[in-house]
C-alpha positions, -999 to 999 in steps of 0.1 A, spaced: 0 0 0 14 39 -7 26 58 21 5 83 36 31 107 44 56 120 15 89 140 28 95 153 -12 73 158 -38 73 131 -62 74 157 -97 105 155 -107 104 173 -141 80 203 -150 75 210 -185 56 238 -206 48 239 -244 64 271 -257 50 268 -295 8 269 -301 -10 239 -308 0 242 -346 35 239 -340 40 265 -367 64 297 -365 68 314 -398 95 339 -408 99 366 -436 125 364 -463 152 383 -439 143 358 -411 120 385 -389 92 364 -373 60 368 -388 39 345 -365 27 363 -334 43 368 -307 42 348 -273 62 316 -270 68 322 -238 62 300 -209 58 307 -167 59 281 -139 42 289 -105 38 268 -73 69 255 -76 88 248 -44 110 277 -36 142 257 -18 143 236 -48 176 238 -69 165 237 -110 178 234 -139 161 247 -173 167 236 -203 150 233 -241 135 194 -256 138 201 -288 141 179 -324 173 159 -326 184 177 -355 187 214 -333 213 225 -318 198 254 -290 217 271 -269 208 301 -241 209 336 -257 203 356 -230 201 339 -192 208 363 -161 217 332 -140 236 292 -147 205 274 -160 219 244 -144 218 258 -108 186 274 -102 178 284 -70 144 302 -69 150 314 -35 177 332 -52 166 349 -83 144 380 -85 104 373 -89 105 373 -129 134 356 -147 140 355 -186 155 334 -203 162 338 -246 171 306 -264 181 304 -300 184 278 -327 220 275 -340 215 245 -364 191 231 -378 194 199 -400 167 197 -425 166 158 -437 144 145 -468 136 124 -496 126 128 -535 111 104 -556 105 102 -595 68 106 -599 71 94 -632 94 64 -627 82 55 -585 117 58 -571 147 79 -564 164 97 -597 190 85 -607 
């Protein structure tokens, strides 16, 4: 039977979406974002002693990394930090992987 009595809560990981239900961004031809703005996420009710660490789940084929980040993402302590934190994240690289096929002849060109 469970134990009635917990001395930690049992969450380990806390996770928001940060793209709409589409999944769809879209950008100019100079790479401005044209899809509205937002993206961002917020967390409350979290435990304030515990120590964090925030990172971005993202396809295998990015490479993100931390634009702007006022404190070490792998050492958060919200006791520490000021009420509102942001954090900017960018895509480096992005590996684009496809296929073609010959309509005419059903299967790759030669």
């Amino acid at each position: 039977s469970p134990s009635l009595e917990i001395s930690e809560v049992p969450l380990k990981r806390f996770y928001r979406a940060a793209i709409g239900g589409g999944g769809e961004i879209l950008f100019d031809e100079k790479g401005q974002r044209l899809s509205p703005e937002g993206g961002g996420v917020s967390f409350s009710s979290i435990r304030s002693r515990a120590l964090l660490t925030m990172n971005m789940e993202a396809p295998e084929g990015w490479l993100i990394a931390s634009r702007r980040a006022p404190h070490d993402l792998d050492n958060l302590m919200l006791d520490d930090l000021a009420q509102r934190t942001q954090v900017q994240y960018g895509i480096d690289y992005a590996l684009i992987q496809g296929q073609c096929i010959d309509m005419d002849e059903r299967e790759p060109p030669a």
